[in-house]
PDBQT receptor file of N, H, CA, C and O in Angstrom, charges set to zero:
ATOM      1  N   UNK A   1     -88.276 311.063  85.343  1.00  0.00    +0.000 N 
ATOM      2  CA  UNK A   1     -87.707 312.327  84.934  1.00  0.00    +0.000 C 
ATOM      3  C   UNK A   1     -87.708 313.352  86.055  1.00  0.00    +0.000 C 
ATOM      4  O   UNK A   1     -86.654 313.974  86.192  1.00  0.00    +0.000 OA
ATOM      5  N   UNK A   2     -88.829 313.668  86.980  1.00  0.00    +0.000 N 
ATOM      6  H   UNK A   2     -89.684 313.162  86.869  1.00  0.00    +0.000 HD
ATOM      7  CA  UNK A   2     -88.685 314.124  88.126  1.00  0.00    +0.000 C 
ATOM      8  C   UNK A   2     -87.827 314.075  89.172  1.00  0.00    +0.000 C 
ATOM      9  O   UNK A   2     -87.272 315.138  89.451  1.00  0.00    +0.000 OA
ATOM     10  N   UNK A   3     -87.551 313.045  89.876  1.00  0.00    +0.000 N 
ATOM     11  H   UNK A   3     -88.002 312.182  89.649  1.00  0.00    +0.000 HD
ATOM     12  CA  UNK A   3     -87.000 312.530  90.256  1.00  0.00    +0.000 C 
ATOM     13  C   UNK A   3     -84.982 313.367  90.519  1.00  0.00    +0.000 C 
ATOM     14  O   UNK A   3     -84.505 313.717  91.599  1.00  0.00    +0.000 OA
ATOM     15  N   UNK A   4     -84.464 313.419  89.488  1.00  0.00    +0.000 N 
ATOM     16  H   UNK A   4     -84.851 313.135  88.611  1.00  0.00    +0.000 HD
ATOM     17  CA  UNK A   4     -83.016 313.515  89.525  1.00  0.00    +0.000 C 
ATOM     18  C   UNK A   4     -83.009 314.910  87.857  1.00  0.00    +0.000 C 
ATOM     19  O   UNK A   4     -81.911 314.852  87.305  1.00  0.00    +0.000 OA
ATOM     20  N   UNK A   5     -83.707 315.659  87.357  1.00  0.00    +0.000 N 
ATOM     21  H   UNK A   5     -84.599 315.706  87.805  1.00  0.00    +0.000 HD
ATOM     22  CA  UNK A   5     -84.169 316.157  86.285  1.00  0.00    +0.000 C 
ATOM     23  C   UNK A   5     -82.588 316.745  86.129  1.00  0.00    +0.000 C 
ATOM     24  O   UNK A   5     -81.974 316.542  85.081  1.00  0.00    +0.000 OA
ATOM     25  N   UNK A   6     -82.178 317.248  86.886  1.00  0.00    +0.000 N 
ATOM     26  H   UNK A   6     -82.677 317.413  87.736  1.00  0.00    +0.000 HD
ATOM     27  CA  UNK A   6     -80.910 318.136  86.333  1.00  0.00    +0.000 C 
ATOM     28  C   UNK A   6     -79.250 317.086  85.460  1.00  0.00    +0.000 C 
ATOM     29  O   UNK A   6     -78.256 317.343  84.779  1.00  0.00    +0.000 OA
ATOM     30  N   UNK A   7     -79.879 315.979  86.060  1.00  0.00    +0.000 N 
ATOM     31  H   UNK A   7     -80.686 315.770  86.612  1.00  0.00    +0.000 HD
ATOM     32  CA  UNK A   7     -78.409 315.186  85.188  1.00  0.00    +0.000 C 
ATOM     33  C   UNK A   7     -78.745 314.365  84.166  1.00  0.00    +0.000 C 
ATOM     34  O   UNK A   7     -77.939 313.460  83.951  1.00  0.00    +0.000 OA
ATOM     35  N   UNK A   8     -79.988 314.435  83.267  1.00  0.00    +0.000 N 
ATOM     36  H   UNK A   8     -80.643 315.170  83.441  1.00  0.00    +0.000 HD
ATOM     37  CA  UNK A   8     -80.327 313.983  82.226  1.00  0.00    +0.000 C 
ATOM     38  C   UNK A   8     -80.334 314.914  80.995  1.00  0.00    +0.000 C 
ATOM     39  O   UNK A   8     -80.983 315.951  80.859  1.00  0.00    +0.000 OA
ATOM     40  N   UNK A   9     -79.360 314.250  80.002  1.00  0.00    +0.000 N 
ATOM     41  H   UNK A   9     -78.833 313.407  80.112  1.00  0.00    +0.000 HD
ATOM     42  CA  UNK A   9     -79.175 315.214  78.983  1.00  0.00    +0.000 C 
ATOM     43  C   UNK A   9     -79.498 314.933  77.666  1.00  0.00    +0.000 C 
ATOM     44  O   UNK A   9     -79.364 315.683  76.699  1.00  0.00    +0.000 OA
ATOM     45  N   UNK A  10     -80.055 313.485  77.699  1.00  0.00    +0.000 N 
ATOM     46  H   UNK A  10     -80.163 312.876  78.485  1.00  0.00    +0.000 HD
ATOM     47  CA  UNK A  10     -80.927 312.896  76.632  1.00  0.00    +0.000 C 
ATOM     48  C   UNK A  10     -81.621 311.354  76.497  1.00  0.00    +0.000 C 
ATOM     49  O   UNK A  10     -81.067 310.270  76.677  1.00  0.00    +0.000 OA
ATOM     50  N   UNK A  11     -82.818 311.593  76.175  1.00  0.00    +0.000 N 
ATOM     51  H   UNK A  11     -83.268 312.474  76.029  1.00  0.00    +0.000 HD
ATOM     52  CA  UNK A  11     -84.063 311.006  76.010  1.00  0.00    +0.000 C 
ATOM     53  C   UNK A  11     -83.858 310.311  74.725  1.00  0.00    +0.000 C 
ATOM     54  O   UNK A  11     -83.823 310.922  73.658  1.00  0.00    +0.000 OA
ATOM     55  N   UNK A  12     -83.709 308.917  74.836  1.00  0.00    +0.000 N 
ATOM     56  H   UNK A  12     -83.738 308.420  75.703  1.00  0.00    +0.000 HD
ATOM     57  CA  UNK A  12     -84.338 308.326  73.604  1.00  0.00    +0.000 C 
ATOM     58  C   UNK A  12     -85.624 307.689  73.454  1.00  0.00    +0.000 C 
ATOM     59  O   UNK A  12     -85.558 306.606  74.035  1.00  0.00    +0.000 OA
ATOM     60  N   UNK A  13     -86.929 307.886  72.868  1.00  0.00    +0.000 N 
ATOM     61  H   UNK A  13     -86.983 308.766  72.397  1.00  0.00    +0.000 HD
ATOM     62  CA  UNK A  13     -88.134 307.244  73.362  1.00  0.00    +0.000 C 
ATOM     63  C   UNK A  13     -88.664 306.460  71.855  1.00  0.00    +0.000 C 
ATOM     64  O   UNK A  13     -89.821 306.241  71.495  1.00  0.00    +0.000 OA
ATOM     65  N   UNK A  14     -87.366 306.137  71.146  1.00  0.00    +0.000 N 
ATOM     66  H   UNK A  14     -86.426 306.315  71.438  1.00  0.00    +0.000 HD
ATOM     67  CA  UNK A  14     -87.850 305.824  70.126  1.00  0.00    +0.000 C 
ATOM     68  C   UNK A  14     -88.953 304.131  69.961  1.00  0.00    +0.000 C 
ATOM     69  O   UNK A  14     -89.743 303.726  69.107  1.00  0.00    +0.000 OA
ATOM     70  N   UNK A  15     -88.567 303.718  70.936  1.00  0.00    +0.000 N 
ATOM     71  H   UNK A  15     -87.926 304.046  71.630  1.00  0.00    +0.000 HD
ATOM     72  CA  UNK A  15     -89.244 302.511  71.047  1.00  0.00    +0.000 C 
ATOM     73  C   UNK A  15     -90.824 302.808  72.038  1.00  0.00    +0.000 C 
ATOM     74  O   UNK A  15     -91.449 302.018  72.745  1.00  0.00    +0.000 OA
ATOM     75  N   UNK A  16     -91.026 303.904  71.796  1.00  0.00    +0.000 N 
ATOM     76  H   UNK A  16     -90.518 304.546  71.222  1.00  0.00    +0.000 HD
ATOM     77  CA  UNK A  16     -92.230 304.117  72.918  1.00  0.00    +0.000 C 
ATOM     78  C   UNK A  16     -93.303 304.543  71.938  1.00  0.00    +0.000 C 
ATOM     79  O   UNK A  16     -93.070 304.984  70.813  1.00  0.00    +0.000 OA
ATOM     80  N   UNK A  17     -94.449 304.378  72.447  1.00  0.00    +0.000 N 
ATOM     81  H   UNK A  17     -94.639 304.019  73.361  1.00  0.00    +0.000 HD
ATOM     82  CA  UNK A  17     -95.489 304.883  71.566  1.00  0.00    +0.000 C 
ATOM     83  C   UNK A  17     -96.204 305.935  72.307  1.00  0.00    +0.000 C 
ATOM     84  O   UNK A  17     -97.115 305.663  73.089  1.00  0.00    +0.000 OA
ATOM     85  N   UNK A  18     -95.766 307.237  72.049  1.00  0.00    +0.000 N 
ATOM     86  H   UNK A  18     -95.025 307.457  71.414  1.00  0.00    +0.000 HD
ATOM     87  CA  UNK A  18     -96.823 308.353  72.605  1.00  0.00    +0.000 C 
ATOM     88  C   UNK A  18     -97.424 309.247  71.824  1.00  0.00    +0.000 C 
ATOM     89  O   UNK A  18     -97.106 309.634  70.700  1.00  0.00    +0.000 OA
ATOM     90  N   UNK A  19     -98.513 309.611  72.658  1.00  0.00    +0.000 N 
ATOM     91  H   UNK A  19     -98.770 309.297  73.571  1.00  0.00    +0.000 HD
ATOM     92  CA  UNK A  19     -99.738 310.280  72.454  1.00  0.00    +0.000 C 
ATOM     93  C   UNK A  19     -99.759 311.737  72.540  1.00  0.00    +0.000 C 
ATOM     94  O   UNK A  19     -99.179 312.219  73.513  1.00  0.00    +0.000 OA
ATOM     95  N   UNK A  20    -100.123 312.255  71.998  1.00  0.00    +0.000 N 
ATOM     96  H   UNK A  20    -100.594 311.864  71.208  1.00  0.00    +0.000 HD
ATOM     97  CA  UNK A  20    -100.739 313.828  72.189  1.00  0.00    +0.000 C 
ATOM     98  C   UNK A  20    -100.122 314.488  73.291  1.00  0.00    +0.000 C 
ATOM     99  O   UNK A  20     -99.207 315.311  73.311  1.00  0.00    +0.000 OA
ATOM    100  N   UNK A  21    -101.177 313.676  74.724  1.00  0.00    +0.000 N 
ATOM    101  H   UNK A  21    -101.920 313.007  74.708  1.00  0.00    +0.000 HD
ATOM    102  CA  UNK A  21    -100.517 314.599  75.788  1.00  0.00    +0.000 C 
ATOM    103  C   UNK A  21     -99.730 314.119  76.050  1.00  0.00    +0.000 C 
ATOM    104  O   UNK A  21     -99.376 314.833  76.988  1.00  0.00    +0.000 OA
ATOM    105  N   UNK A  22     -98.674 312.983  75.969  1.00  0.00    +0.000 N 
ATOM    106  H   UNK A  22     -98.962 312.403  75.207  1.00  0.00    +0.000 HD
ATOM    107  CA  UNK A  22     -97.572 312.698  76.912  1.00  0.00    +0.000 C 
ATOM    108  C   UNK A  22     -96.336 313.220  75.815  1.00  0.00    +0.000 C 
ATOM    109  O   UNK A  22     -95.196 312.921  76.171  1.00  0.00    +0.000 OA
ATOM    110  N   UNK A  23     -96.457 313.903  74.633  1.00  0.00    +0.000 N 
ATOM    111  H   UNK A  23     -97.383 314.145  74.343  1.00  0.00    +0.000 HD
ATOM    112  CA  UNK A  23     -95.431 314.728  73.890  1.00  0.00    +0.000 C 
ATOM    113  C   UNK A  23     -95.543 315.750  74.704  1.00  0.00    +0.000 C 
ATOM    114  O   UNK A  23     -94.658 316.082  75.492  1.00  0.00    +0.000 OA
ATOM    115  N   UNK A  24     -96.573 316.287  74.581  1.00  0.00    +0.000 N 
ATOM    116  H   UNK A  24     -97.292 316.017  73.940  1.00  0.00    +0.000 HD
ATOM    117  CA  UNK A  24     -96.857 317.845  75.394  1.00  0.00    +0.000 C 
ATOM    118  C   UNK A  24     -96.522 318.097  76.781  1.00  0.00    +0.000 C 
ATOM    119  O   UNK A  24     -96.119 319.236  77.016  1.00  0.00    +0.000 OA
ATOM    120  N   UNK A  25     -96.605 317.221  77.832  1.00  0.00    +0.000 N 
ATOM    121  H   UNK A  25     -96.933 316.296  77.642  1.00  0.00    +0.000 HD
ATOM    122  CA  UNK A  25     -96.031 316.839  78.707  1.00  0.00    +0.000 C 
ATOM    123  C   UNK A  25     -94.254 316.829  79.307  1.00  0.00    +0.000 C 
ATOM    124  O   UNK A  25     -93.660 317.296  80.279  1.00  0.00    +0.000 OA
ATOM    125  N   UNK A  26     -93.764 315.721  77.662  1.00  0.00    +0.000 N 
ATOM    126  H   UNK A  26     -94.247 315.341  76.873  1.00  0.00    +0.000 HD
ATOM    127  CA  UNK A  26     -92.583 316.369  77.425  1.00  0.00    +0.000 C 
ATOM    128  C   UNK A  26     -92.331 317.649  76.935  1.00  0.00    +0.000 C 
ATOM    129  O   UNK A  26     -91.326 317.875  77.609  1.00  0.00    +0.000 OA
ATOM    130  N   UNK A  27     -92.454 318.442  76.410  1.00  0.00    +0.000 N 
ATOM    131  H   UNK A  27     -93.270 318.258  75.863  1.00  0.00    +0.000 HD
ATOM    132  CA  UNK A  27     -92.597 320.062  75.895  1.00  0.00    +0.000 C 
ATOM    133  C   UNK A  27     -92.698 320.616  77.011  1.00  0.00    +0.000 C 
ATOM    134  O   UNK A  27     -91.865 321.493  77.240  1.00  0.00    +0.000 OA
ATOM    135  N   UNK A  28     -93.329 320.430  77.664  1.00  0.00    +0.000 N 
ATOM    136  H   UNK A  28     -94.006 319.717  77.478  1.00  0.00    +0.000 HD
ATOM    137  CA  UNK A  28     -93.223 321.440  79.078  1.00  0.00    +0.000 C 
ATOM    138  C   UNK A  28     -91.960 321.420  79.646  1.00  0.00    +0.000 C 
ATOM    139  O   UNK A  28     -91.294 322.446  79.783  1.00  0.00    +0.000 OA
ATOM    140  N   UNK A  29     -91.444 319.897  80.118  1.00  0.00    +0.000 N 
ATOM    141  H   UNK A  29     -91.985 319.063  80.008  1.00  0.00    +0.000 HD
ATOM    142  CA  UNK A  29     -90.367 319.894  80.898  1.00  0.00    +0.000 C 
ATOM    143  C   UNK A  29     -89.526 320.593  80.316  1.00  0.00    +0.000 C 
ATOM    144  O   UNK A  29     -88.974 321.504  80.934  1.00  0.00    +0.000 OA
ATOM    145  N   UNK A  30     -89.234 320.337  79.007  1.00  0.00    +0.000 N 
ATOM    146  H   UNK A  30     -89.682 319.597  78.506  1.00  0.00    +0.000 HD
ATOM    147  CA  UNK A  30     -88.002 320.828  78.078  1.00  0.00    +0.000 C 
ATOM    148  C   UNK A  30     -87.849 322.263  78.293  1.00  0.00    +0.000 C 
ATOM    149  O   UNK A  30     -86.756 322.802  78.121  1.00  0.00    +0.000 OA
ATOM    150  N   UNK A  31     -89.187 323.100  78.765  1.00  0.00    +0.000 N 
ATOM    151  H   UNK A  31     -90.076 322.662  78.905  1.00  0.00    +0.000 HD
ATOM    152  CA  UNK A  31     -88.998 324.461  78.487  1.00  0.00    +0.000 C 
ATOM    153  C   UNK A  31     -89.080 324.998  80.192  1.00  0.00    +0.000 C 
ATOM    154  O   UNK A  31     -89.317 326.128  80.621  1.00  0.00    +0.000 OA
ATOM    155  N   UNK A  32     -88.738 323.505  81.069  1.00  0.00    +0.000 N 
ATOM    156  H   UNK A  32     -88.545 322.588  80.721  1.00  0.00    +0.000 HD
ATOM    157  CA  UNK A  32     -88.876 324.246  82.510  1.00  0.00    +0.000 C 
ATOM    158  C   UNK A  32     -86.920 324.694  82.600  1.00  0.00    +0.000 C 
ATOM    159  O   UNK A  32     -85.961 324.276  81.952  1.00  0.00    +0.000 OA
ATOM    160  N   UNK A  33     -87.036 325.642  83.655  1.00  0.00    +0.000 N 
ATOM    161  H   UNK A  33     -87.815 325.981  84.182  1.00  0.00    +0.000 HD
ATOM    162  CA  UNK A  33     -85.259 326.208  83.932  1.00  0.00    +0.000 C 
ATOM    163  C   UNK A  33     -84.593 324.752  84.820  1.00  0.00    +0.000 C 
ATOM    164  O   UNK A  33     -83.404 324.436  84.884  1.00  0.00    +0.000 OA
ATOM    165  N   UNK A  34     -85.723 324.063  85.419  1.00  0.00    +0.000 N 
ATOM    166  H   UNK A  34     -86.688 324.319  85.367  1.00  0.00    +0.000 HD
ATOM    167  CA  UNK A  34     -84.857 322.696  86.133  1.00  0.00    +0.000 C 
ATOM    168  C   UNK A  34     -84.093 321.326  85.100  1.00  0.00    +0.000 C 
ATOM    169  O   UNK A  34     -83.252 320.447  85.286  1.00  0.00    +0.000 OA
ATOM    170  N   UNK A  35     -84.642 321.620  84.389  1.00  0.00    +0.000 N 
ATOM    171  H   UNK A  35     -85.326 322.334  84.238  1.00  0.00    +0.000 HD
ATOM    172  CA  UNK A  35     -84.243 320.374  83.511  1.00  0.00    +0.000 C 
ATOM    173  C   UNK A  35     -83.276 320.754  82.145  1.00  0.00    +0.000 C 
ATOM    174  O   UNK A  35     -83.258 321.853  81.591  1.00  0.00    +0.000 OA
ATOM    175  N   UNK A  36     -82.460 319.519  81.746  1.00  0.00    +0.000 N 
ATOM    176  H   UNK A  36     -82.474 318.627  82.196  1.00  0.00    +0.000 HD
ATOM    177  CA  UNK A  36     -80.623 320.226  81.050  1.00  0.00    +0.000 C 
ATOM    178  C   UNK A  36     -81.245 318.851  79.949  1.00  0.00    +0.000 C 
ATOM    179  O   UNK A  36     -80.570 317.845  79.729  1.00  0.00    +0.000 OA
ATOM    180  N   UNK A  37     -82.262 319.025  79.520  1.00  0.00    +0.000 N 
ATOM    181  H   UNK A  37     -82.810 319.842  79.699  1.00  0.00    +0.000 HD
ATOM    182  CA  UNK A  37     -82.337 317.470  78.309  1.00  0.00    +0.000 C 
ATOM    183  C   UNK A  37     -82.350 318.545  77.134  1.00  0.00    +0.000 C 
ATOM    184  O   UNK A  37     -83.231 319.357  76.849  1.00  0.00    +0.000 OA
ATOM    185  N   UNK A  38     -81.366 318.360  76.657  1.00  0.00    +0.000 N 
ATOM    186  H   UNK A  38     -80.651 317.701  76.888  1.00  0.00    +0.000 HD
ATOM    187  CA  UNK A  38     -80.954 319.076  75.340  1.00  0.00    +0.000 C 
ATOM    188  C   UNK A  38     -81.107 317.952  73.905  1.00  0.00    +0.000 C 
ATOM    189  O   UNK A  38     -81.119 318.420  72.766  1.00  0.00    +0.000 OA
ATOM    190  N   UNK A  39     -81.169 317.090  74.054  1.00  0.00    +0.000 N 
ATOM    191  H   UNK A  39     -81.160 316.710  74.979  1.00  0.00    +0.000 HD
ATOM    192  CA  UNK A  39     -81.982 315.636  73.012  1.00  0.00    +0.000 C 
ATOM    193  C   UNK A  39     -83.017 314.973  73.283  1.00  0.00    +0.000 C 
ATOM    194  O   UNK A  39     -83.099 314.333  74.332  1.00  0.00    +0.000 OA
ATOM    195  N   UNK A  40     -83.928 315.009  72.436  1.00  0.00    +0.000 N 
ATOM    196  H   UNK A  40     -83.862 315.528  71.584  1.00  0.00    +0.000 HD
ATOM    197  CA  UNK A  40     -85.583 313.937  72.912  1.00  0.00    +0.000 C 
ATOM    198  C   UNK A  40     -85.579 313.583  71.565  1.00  0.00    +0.000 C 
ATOM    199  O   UNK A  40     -86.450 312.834  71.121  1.00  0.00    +0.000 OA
TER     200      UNK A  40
């Protein structure tokens, strides 16, 4: 996600199993001004 953040516009993680902090983790990015992921 780092990497290239501005041309990703949606996340499917439905096959993933996460935890606490790696939601919260996502929540951050979502609310940084670099990143355009408007679906998780």
């Amino acid at each position: 996600l780092k990497s290239n953040p501005s041309h990703l516009t949606e996340l499917d993680l439905s096959g993933n199993s996460l935890n606490v902090p790696d939601v919260k983790h996502l929540l951050d990015l979502l609310e940084s001004p670099d990143y355009n992921l408007q679906t998780l």
